[in-house]
KOLZAPA-464095 format. One record per residue (C-alpha): residue number from 1; x, y, z; residue in three letters. Coordinates in nm, 3 decimals, decimal comma. Example, Ala and Ser with C-alpha at 12.3 -4.5 7.8 and 13.67 -1.06 7.14 Angstrom:
+-----+---------+---------+---------+------+
! seq !       X !       Y !       Z ! type !
+-----+---------+---------+---------+------+
!   1 !   1,230 !  -0,450 !   0,780 !  ALA !
!   2 !   1,367 !  -0,106 !   0,714 !  SER !
+-----+---------+---------+---------+------+
***
This chain:
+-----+---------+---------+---------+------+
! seq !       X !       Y !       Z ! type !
+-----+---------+---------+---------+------+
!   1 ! -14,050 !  13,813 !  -8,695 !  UNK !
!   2 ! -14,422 !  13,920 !  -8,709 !  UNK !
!   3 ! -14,642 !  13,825 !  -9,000 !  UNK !
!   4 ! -14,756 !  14,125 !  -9,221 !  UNK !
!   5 ! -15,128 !  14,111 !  -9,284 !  UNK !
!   6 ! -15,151 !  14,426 !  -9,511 !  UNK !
!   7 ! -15,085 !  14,248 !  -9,894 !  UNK !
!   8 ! -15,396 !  14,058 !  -9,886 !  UNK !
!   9 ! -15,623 !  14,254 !  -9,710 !  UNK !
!  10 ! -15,560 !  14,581 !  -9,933 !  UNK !
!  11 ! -15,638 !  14,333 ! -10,253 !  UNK !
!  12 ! -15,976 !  14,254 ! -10,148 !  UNK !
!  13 ! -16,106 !  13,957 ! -10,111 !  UNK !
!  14 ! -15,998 !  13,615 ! -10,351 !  UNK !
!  15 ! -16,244 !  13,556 ! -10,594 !  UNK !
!  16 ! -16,311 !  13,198 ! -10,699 !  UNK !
!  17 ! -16,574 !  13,234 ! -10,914 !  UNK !
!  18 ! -16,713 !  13,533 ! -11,102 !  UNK !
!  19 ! -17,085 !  13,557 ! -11,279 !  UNK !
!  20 ! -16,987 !  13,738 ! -11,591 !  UNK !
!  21 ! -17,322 !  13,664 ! -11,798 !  UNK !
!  22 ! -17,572 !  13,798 ! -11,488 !  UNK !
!  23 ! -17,402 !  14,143 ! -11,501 !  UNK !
!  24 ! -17,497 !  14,131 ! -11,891 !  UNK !
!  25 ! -17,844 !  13,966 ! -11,849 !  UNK !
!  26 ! -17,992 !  14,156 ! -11,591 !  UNK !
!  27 ! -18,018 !  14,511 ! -11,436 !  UNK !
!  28 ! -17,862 !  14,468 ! -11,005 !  UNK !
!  29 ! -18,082 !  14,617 ! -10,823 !  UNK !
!  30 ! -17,995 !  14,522 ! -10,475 !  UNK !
!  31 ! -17,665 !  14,245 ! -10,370 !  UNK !
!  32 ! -17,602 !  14,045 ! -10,021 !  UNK !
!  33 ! -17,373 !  13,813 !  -9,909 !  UNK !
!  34 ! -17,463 !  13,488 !  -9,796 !  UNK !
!  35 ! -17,228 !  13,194 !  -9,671 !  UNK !
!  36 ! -17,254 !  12,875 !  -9,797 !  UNK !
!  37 ! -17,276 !  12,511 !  -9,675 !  UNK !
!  38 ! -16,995 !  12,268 !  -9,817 !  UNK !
!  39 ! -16,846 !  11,937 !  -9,733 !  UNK !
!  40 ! -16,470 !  11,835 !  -9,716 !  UNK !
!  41 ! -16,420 !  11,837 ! -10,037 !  UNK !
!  42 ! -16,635 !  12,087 ! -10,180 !  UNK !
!  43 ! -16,406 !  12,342 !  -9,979 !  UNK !
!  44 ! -16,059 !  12,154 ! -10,118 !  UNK !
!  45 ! -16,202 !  12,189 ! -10,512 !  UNK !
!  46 ! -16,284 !  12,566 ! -10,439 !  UNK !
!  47 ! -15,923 !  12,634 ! -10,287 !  UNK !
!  48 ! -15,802 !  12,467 ! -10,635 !  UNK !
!  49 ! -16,051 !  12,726 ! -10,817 !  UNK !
!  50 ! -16,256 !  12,420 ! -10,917 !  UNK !
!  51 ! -16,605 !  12,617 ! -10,947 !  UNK !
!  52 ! -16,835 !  12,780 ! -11,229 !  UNK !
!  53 ! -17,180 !  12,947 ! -11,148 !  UNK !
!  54 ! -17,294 !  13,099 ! -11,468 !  UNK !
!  55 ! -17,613 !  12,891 ! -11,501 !  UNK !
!  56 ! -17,669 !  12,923 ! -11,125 !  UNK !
!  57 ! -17,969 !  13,040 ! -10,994 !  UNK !
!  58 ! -18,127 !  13,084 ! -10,629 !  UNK !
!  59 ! -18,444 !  12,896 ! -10,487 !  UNK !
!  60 ! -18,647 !  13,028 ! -10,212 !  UNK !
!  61 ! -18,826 !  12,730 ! -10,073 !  UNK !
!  62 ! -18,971 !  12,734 !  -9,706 !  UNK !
!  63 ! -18,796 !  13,001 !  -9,575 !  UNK !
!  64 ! -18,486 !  12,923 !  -9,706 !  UNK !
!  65 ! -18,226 !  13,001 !  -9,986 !  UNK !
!  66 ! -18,087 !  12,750 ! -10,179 !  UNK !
!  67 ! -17,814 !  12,769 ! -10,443 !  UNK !
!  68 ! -17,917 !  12,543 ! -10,738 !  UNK !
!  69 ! -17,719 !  12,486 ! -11,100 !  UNK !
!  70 ! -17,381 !  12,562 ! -10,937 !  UNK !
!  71 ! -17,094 !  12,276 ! -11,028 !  UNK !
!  72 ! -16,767 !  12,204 ! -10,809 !  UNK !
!  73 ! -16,557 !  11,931 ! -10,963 !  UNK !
!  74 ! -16,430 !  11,701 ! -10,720 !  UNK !
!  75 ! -16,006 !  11,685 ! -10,702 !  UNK !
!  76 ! -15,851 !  11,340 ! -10,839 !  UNK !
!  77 ! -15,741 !  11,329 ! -10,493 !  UNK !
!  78 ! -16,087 !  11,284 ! -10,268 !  UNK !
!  79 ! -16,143 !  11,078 ! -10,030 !  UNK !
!  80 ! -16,238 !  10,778 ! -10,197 !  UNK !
!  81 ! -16,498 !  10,693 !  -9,933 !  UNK !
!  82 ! -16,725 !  10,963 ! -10,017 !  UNK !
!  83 ! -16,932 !  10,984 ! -10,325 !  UNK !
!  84 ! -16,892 !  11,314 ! -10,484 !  UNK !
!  85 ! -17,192 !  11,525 ! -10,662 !  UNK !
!  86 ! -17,071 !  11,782 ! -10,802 !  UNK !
!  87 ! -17,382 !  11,958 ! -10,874 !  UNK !
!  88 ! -17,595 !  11,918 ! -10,558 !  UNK !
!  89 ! -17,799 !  12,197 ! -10,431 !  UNK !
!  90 ! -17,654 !  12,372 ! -10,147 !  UNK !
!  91 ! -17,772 !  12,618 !  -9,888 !  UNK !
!  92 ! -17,680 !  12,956 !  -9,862 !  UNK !
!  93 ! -17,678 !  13,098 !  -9,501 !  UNK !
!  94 ! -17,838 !  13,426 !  -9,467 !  UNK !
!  95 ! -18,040 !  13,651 !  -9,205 !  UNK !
!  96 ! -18,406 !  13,632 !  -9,166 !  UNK !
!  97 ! -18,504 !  13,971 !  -9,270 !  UNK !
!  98 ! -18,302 !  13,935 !  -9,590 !  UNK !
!  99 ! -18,438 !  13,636 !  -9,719 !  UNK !
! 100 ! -18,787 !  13,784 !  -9,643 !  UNK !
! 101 ! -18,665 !  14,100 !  -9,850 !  UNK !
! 102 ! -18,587 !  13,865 ! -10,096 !  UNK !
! 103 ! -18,910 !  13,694 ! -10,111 !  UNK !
! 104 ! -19,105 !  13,971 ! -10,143 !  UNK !
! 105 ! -18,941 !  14,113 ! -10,407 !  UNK !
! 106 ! -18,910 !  13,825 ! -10,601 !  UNK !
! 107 ! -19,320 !  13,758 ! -10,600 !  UNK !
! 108 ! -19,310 !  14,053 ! -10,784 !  UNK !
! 109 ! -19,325 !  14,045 ! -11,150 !  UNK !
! 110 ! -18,968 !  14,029 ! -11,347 !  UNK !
! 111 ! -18,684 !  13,998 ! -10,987 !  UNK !
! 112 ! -18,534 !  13,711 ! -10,987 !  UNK !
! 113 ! -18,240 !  13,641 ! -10,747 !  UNK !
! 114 ! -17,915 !  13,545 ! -10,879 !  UNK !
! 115 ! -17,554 !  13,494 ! -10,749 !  UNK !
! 116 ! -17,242 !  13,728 ! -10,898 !  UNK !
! 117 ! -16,960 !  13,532 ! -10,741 !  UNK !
! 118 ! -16,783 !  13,345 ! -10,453 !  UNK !
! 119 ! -16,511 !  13,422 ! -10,296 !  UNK !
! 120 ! -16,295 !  13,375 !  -9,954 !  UNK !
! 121 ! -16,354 !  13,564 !  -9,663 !  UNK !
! 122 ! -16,103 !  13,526 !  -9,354 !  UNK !
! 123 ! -16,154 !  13,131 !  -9,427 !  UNK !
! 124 ! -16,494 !  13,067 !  -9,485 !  UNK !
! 125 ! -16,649 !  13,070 !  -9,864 !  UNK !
! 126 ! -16,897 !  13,343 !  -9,932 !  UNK !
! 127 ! -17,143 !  13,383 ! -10,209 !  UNK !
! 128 ! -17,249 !  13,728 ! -10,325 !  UNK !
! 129 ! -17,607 !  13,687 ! -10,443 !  UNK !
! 130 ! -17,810 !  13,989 ! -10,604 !  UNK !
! 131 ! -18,184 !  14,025 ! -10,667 !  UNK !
! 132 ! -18,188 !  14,151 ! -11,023 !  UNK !
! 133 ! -18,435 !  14,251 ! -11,288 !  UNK !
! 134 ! -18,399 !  14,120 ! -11,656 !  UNK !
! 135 ! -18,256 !  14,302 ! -11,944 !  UNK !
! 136 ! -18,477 !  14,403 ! -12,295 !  UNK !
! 137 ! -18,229 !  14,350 ! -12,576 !  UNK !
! 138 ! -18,254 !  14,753 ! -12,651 !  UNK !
! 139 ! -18,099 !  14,765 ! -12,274 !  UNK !
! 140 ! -17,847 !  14,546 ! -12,338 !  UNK !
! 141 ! -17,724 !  14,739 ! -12,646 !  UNK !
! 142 ! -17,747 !  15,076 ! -12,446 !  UNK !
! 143 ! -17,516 !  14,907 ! -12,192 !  UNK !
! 144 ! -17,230 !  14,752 ! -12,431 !  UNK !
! 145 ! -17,285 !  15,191 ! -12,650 !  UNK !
! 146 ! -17,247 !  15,299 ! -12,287 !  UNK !
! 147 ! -16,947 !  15,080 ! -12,226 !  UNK !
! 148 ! -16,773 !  15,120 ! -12,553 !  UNK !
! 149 ! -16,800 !  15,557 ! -12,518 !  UNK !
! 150 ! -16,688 !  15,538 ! -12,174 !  UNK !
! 151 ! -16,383 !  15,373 ! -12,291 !  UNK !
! 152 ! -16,311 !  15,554 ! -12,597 !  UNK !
! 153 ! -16,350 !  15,871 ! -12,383 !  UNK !
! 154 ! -16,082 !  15,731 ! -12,144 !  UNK !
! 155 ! -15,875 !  15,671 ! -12,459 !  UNK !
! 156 ! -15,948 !  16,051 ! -12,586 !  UNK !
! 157 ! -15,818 !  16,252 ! -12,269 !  UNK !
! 158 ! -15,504 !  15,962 ! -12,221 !  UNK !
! 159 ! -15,378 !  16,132 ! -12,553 !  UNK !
! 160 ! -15,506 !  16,493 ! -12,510 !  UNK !
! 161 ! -15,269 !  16,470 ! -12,180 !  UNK !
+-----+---------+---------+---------+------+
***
């Protein structure tokens, strides 16, 4: 019998790790995807969902994008050969022209680049980064009174139905 492909595909793709404070912090202004370049066991960890980016950040250096801060706990079951860092800095894979877009913007005052989350696409590990702008605190208070009407509102017309 044939394999059905249509369960995972309509789901989206898995999410290993999700950037809840930048949505909070900072106003999205623009997102790409960029792959990401892992060893052995890296890869293993992130199938186990061993990854957290909140404190991660992105460093443009030379042309290139590097993703700094981000920690993937080695398995109990590595290879025992290899020493395991679990916070090294690793490089994100990405066009020319978007890394350039990314520079410039970010040599502008208050953009900052930042990633929002990794996740698996058709086998390979993907990192969604976004070049934000930072939130005043008056914005972020808009944003959670924006949030909290929107859902009350959803709440109203569930009963008026």
């Amino acid at each position: 019998m044939a394999k059905s492909k249509g369960k995972k595909d309509k789901l989206g793709p898995a999410t290993i790790a999700v950037n809840r404070k930048a949505r909070h912090e900072y106003f999205i202004e623009e997102s790409f995807e960029a792959g990401l370049v892992l060893t052995g066991w890296e890869v293993k960890s992130l199938r186990a969902g061993k990854c957290q980016i909140a404190d991660t950040y992105i460093l443009l250096k030379e042309g290139e994008a590097w993703l700094l801060g981000s920690t993937i706990q080695p398995l109990n079951t590595a290879s025992t050969h290899v020493i395991a860092d679990p916070t090294r800095t690793r490089k994100l894979l990405m066009h020319r022209r978007e890394i350039d877009k990314i520079i410039g913007h970010t040599q502008q005052k208050g953009y900052t680049c930042v990633p929002l989350r990794m996740y698996w696409k058709h086998n390979r590990v993907k990192c969604e980064i976004a070049l934000v702008k930072g939130k005043q605190l008056h914005d972020k208070r808009a944003t959670e009174k924006n949030r909290d009407w929107q859902r009350d509102k959803a709440r109203i017309m569930r009963k008026a139905v």
